[in-house]
C-alpha positions in Angstrom: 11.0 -7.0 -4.0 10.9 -3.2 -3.8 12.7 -1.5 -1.4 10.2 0.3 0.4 12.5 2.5 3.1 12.1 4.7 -0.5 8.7 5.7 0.2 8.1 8.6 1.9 4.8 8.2 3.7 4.3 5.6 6.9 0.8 4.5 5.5 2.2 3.8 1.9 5.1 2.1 3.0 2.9 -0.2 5.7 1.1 -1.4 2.8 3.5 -2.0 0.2 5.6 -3.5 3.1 2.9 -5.7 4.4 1.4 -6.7 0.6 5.1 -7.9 -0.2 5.7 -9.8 3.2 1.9 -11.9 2.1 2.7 -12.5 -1.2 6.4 -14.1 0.1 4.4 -16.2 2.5 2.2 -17.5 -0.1 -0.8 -15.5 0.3 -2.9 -14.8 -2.7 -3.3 -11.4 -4.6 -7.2 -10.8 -3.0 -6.3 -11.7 0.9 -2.9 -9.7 0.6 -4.9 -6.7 -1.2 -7.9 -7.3 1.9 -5.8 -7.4 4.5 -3.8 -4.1 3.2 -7.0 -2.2 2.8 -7.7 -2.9 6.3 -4.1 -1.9 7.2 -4.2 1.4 5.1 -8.2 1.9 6.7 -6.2 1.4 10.3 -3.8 4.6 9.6 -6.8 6.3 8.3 -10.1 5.0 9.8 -11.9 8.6 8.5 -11.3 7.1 4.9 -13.9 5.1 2.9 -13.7 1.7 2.1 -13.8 2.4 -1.8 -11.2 5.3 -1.1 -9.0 3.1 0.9 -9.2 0.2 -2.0 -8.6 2.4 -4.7 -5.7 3.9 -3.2 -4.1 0.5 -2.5 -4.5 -1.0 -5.6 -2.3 2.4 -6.8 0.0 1.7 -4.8 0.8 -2.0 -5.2 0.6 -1.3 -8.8 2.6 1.8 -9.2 5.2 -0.3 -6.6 5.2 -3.7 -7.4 3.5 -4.2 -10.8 5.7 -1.3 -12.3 8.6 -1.1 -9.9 8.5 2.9 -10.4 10.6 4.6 -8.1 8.6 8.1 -8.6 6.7 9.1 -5.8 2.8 8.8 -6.1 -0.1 11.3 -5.3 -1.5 8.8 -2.6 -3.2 10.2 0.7 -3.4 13.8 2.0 -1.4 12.5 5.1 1.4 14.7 5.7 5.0 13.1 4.3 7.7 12.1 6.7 
């Protein structure tokens, strides 16, 4: 499980945090990957749904899949 407290930006983290928690509970790769689009699209309802999917599957990718630990372009939301 990454340790997502790493990441840098709230919406990023949400949804790596919230993909992770679904996949523990059993959820399948498609619902977990829905359900964070909606989440991301809930941070930032001015994005499009095609934007919001694409930035996602980055995300769970560059987090998950590869377990990098480099920060990722992602959104123009500002940092915290």
């Amino acid at each position: 499980m990454v340790d997502s407290s790493r990441i840098a930006r709230n919406c990023e983290r949400a949804v790596i945090t919230a993909y992770q928690e679904l996949k523990q509970v059993g959820t399948n790769d498609v619902s977990a990957f829905n359900a964070c689009t909606t989440l991301y699209r809930i941070h930032h309802p001015e994005s499009s749904l095609n934007e919001a999917r694409r930035l996602v599957s980055e995300w769970i990718d560059h987090h998950v899949v590869k377990k990098s630990n480099e920060p990722t372009k992602g959104c123009d939301c500002a940092v915290k």
